[in-house]
C-alpha positions as CSV (number, residue, x, y, z in Angstrom):
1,X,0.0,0.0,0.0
2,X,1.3,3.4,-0.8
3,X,2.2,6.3,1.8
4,X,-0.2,8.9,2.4
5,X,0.4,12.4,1.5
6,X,0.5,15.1,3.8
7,X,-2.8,16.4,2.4
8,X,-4.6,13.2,2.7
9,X,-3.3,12.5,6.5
10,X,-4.6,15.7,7.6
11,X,-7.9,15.4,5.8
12,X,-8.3,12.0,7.6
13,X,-7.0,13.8,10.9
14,X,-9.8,16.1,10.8
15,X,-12.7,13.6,9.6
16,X,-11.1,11.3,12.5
17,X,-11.6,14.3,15.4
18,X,-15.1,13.6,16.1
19,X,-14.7,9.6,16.2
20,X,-14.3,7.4,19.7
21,X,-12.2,4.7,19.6
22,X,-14.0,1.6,18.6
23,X,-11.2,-1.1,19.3
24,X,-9.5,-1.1,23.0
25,X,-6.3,-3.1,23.6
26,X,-5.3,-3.5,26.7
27,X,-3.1,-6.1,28.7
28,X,-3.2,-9.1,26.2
29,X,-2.0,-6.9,23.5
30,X,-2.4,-7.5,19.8
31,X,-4.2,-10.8,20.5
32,X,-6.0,-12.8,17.2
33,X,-9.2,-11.6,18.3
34,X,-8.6,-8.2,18.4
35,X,-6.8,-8.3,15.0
36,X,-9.9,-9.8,14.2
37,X,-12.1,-6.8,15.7
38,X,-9.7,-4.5,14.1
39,X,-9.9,-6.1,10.4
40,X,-13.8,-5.7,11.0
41,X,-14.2,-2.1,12.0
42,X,-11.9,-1.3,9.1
43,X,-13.9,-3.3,6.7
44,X,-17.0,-1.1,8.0
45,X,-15.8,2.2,8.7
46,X,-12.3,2.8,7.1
47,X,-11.2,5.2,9.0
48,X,-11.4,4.2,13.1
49,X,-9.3,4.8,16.5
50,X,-7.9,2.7,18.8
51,X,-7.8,3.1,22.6
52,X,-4.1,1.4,23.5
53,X,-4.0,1.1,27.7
54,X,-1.3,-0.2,29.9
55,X,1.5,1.0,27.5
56,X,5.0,3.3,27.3
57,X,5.1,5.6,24.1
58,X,7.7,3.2,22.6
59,X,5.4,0.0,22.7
60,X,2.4,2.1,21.2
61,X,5.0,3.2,18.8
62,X,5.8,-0.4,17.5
63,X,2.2,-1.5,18.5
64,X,1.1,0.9,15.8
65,X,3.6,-0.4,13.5
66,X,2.6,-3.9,13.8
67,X,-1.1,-3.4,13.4
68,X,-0.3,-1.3,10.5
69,X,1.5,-4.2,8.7
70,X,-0.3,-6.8,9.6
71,X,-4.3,-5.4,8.5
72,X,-2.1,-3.8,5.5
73,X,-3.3,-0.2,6.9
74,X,-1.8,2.8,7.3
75,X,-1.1,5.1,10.0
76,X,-2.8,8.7,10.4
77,X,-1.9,9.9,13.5
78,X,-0.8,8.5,17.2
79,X,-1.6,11.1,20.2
80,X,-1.4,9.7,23.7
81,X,-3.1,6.5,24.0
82,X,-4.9,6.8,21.2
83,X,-4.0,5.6,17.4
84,X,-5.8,6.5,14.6
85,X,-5.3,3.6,11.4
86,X,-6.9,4.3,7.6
87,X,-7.5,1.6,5.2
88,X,-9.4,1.3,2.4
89,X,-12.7,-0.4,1.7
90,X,-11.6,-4.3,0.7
91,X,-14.3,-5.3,-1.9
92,X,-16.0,-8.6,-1.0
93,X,-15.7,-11.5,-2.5
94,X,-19.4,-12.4,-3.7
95,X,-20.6,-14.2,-6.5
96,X,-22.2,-11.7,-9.1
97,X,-24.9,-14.2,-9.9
98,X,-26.2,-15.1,-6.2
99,X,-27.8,-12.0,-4.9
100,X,-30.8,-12.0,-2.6
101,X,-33.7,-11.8,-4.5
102,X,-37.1,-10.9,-2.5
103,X,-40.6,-12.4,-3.4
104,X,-42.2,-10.3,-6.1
105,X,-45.4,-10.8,-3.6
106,X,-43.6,-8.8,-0.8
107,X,-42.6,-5.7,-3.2
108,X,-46.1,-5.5,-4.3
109,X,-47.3,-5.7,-1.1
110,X,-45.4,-3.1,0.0
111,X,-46.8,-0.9,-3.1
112,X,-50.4,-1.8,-2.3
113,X,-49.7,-0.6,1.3
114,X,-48.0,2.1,0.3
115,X,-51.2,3.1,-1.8
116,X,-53.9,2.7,0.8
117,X,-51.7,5.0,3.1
118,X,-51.3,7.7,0.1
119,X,-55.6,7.3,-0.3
120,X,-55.8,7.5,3.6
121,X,-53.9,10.9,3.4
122,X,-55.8,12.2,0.7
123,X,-59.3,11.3,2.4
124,X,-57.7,12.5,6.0
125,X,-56.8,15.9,3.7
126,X,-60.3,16.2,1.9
127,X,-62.2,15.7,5.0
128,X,-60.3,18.5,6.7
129,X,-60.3,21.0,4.3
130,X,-63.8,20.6,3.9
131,X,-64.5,21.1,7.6
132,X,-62.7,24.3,7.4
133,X,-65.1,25.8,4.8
134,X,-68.2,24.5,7.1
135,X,-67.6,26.4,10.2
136,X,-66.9,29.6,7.6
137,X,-70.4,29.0,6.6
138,X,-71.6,28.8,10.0
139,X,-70.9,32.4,11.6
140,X,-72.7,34.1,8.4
141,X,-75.7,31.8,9.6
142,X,-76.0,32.7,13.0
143,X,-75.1,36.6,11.9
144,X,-78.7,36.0,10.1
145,X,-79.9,35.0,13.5
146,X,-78.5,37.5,16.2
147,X,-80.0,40.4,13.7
148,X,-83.1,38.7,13.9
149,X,-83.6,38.7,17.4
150,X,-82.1,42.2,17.5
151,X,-86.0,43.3,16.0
């Protein structure tokens, strides 16, 4: 994998700022299982951090460089305890030909629901606006009535 530039590890600096460290190692180190986690959360996110607890600056240092090498990742930045790692997106290995394919009944079922909620709006909407324009109707009537009694 190629070095990033300058320009690229600050952009990934700043998008990383607002993160929280999804991956902790502590005691037990670089352990299978949190390679595993790791490999994961890079697969998902690309860009993650990594909470390192328990160590010297010198053991982060090469801690950084081995999980780096071994998830084929690169670096972005390393302040205190924690380490931020970039890789990209791997594509996954899927058959072209075997996607999930949903019943055609569900789709239009979902389309016939879909239309009795639009038709329920449009009734809901109908009915209202015409029971605005009867109370309007309504004060001009009893106007007719209060000048009535006024005689």
């Amino acid at each position: 994998m190629t070095e990033l530039t300058p320009a690229q590890r600050r952009d990934l600096r700043a998008r990383a700022h607002h993160l929280n460290p999804v991956v902790t190692i502590a005691g037990n180190g670089l352990t299978p299982a949190v390679l595993a986690e790791i490999e994961r959360a890079l697969q998902a996110h690309e860009l993650i951090k990594v909470k390192v607890q328990g160590t010297e600056r010198e053991q982060r240092d090469a801690l950084m460089q081995a999980l780096c090498a071994s998830l084929e990742a690169q670096a972005v930045q390393h302040i205190g305890s924690i380490l931020v790692v970039w890789r990209e997106r791997r594509e996954q290995d899927r058959p072209a030909a075997a996607p999930e394919k949903k019943p055609a009944r569900a789709a239009t079922a979902k389309s016939a629901a879909a239309f009795a909620a639009a038709a329920r709006r449009a009734a809901l909407a109908k009915a209202s606006a015409e029971t605005r324009r009867s109370p309007a109707r309504a004060p001009a009537a009893r106007g007719r009535t209060t000048g009535a009694r006024g005689r």
